[in-house]
C-alpha positions as CSV (number, residue, x, y, z in Angstrom):
1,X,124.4,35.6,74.2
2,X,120.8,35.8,74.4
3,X,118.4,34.6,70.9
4,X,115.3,35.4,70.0
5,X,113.2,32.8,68.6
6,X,113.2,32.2,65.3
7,X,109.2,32.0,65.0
8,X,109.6,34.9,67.2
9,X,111.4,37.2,65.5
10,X,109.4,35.7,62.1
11,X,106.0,36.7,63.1
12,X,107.1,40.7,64.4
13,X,109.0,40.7,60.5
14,X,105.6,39.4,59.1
15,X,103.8,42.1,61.4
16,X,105.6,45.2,59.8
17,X,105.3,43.5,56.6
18,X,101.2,43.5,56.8
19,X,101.5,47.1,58.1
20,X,103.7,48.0,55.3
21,X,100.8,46.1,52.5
22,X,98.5,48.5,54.6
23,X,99.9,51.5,53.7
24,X,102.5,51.6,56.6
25,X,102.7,53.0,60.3
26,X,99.8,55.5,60.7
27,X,100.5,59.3,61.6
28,X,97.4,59.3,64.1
29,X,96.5,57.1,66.7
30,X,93.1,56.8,65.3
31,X,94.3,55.6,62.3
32,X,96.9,52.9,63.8
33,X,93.7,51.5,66.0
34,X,91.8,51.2,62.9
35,X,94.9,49.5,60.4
36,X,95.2,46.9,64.1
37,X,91.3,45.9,63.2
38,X,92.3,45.5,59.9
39,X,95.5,43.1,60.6
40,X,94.0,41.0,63.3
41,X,92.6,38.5,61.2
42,X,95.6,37.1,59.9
43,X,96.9,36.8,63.2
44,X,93.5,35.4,64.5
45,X,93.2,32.9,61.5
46,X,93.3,28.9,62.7
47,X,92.7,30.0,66.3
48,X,91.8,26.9,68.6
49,X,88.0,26.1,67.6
50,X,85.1,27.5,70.1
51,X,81.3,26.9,70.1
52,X,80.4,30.4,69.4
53,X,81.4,33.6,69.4
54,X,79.0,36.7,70.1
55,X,79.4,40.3,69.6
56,X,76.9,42.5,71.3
57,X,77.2,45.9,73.7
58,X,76.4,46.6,77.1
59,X,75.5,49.7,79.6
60,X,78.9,50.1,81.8
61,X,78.2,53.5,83.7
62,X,75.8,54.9,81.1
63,X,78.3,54.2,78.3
64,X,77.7,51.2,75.6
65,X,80.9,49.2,75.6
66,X,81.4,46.3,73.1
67,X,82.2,42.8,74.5
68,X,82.4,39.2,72.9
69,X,81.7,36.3,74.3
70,X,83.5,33.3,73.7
71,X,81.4,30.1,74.4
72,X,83.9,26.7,74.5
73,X,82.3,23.1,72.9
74,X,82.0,21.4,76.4
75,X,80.8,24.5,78.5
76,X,81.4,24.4,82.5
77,X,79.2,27.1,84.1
78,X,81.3,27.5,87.6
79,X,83.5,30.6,86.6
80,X,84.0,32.9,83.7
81,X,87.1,34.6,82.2
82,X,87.1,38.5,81.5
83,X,90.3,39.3,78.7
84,X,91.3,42.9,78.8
85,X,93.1,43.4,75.8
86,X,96.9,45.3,75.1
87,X,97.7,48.3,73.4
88,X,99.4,50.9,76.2
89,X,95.4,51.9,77.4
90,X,95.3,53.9,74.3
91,X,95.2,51.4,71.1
92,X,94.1,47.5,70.7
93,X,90.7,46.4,69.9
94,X,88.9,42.9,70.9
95,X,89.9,41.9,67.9
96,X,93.7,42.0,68.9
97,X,92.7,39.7,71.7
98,X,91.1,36.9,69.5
99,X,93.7,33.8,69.9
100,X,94.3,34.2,73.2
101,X,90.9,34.3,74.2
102,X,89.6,31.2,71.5
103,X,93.1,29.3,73.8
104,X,91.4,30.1,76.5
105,X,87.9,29.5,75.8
106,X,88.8,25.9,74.5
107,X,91.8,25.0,77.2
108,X,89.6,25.4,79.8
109,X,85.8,25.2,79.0
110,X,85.3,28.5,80.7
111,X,83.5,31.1,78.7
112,X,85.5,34.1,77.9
113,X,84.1,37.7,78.0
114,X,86.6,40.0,76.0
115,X,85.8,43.7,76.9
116,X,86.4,46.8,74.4
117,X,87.3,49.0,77.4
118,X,87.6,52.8,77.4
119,X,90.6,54.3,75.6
120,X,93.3,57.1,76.3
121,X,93.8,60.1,75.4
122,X,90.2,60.4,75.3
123,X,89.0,58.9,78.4
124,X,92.3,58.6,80.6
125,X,93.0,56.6,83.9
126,X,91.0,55.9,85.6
127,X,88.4,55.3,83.2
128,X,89.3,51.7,81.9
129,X,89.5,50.6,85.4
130,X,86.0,51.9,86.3
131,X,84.8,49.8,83.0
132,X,85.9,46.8,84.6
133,X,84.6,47.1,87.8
134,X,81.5,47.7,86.3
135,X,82.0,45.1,83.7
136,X,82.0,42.5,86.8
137,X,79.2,43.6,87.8
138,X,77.6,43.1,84.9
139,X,78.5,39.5,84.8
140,X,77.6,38.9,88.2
141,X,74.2,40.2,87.1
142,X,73.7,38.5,83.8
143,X,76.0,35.6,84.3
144,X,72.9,33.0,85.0
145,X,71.0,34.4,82.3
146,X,74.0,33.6,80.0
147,X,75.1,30.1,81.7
148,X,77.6,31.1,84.1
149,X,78.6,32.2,87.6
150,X,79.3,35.9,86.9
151,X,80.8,35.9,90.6
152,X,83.8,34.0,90.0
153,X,85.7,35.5,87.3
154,X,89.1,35.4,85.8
155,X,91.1,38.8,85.4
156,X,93.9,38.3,82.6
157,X,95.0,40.6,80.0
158,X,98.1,41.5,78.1
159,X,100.6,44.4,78.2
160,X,97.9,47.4,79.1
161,X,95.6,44.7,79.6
162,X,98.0,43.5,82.5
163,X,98.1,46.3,84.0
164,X,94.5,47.0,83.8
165,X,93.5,43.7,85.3
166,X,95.7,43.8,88.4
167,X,94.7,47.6,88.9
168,X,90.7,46.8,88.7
169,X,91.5,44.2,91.5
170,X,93.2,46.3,93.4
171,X,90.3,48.8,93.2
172,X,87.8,46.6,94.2
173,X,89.4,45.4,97.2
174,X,90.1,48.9,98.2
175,X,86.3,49.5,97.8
176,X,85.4,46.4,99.2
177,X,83.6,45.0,96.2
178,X,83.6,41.2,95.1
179,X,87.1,40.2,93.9
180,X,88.0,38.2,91.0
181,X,89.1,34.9,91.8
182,X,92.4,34.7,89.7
183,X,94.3,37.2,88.0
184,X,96.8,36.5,84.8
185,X,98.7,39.5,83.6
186,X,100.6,38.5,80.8
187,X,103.7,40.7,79.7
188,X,102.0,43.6,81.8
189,X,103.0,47.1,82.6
190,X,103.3,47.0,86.1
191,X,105.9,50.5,87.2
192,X,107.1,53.8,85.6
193,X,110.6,53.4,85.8
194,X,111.9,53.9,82.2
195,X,115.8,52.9,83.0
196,X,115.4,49.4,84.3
197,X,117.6,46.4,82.2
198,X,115.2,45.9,80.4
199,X,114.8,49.3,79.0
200,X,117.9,49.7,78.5
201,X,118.4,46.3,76.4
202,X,115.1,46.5,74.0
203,X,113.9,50.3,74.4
204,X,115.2,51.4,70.3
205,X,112.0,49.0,69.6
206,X,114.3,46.0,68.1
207,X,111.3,43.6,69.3
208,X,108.2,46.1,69.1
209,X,107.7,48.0,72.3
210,X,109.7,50.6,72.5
211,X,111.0,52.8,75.3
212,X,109.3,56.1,73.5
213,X,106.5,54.5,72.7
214,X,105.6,53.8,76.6
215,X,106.6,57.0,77.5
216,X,103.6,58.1,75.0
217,X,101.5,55.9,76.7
218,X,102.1,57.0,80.2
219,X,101.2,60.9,78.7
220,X,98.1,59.9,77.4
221,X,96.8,57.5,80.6
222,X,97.7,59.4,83.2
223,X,95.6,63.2,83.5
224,X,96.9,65.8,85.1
225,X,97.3,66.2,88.5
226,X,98.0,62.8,88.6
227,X,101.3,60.9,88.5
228,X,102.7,57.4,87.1
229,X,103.7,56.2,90.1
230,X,100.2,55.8,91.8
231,X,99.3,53.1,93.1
232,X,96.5,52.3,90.1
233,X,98.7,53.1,87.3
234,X,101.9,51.5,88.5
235,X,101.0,48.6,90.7
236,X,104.3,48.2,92.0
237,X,103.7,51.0,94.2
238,X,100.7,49.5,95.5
239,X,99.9,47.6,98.6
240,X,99.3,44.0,97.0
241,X,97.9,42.2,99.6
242,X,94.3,40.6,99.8
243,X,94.9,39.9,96.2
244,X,94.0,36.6,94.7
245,X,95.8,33.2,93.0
246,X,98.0,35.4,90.3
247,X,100.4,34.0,87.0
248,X,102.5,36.3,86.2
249,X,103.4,35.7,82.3
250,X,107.4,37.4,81.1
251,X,108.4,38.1,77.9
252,X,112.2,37.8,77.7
253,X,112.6,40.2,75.3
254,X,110.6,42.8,76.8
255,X,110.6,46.3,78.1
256,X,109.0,45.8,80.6
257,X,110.6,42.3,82.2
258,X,112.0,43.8,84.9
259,X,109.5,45.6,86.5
260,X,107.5,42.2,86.1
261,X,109.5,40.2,87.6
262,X,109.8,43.1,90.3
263,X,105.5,42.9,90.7
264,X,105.9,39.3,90.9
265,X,108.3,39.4,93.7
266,X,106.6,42.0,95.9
267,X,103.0,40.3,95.1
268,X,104.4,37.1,96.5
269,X,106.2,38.4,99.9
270,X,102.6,39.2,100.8
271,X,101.8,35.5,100.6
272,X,99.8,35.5,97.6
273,X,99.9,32.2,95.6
274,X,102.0,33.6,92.8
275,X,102.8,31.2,89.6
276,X,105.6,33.0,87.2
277,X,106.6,31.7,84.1
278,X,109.4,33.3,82.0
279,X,109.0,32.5,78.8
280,X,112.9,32.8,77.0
281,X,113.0,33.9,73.0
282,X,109.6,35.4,73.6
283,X,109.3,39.1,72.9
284,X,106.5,41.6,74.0
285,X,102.7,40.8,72.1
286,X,103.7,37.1,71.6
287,X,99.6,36.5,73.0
288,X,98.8,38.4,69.7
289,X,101.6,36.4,67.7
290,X,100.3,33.1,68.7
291,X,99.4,31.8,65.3
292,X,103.2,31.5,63.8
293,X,104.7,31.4,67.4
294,X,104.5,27.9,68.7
295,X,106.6,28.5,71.9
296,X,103.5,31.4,72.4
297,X,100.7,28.8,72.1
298,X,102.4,26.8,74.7
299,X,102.5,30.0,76.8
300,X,99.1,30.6,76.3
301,X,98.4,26.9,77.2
302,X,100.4,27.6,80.5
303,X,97.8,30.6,81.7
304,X,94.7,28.4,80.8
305,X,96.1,25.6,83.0
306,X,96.6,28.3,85.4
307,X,93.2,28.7,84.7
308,X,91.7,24.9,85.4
309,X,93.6,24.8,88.3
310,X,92.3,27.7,90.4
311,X,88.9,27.2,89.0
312,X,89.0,22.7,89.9
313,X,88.7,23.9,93.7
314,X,85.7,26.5,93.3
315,X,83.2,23.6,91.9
316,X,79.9,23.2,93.9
């Protein structure tokens, strides 16, 4: 029989216990992005120390986007990492991001830029993925200026953020742009099939993510006229080739395991160095959890040696 861990399942009671001392569940999804901005400090609080941290905005396509920069103690300046944070493209904040990216930041001595991409309803697919292309390009422009090489750059992100960093990839190769040199989608949406296993098992929302609430997500991301299944929104569907060095980060108790595993497998019969790590007792958001989840900060320290690995080879 499987078990959740115990710190696990803990820190998603604690989680509903903050969001009932805050009034409860929102009605609106406005309000639910603003009670997650509220909560993420507790679940940011004793993050591994970094240098600095810096909040400022940037032009992306005419729009000014929020990012923060994470500088580590014992900078190197060869590569940077871009976080693209969860939330089903329509929730989250940079703030929901923060241990993951201070693990990061201090694991590796890569600076991490955490981006406050564009956000569904409002500004559906494919706008978040035209934020990161032109977020790269931003670093590649600005990267000396701030101490790094903006041309060789990480793509990780949870849940959404999976998604989002595998589907950016995907559209720059496809438009012939630079290409990130690694990508780390951790517990990412990857297809639109709502009836795998995993569905099945943890779709009520025992662990969190819940089978309705990704069928919300998928209404609000995708516009009409378009469908889940293309390429962009559900990677699976996609030709995955010409992709670079990719972990592949599974929650056990997870929605969407199965189709991650799937991605992993189709990603990796086109050759593609592909490291997967299935991490058991873990459920959905355990990046976010981090702080009362030990087996998650050892996940965490898996993608930033994921990290250091690709990066060792691009010095010089």
């Amino acid at each position: 029989m499987k078990t959740i861990d115990p710190d696990m399942l803990a820190a998603i009671k604690k989680h509903k216990e903050l969001q009932a001392a805050d009034g409860g569940v929102p009605d609106t999804l406005v309000e639910n992005r603003h009670q997650q901005d509220r909560l993420a400090p507790y679940w940011s609080d004793g993050a591994p120390a970094v240098s600095q941290v810096i909040d400022q905005t940037i032009d992306l396509n005419g729009e000014e986007k929020g990012i923060r920069i994470y500088r580590p103690h014992a900078e190197e300046p060869h590569a940077v990492i871009l976080f693209l944070h969860g939330g089903g493209w329509a929730r989250g904040t940079i703030s929901t991001g923060d241990w993951a990216c201070h693990t990061f930041a201090a694991e590796t001595n890569l600076p991490v830029v955490s981006l406050a991409y564009s956000l569904a309803p409002e500004a559906p697919f494919p706008s978040a993925i035209d934020d990161i292309r032109a977020a790269m390009d931003w670093c590649a422009e600005h990267g000396e200026t701030l101490g790094f090489n903006g041309r060789r750059i990480f793509l990780t992100g949870t849940s959404a953020g999976g998604n989002l960093s595998v589907s950016a990839a995907l559209a720059r190769r496809d438009h012939e742009e630079f290409m990130p040199i690694g990508l780390a989608p951790l517990f990412g949406v990857f297809g639109d099939n709502l009836e795998t296993d995993s569905y099945r098992e943890y779709g009520p929302g025992q662990y969190g993510l819940s089978y309705a609430r990704m069928k919300q997500y998928f209404e609000w991301y995708v516009p009409e006229g378009k469908m889940p299944r293309e390429p962009l929104i559900s990677p699976i569907h996609a030709d995955l080739s010409g992709l670079p060095p990719t972990f592949v980060g599974i929650a056990e108790f997870d929605v969407l395991r199965d189709d991650s595993f799937l991605f992993a497998g189709k990603l990796a019969a086109t050759s593609t160095p592909v490291t997967v790590r299935h991490y058991e007792g873990l459920a959905h958001g355990y990046a976010m959890f981090a702080r009362g989840v030990p087996a998650a900060r050892r996940a965490l320290s898996d993608t930033a040696a994921f990290f250091r690995e690709v990066a060792s080879g691009l010095r010089g």
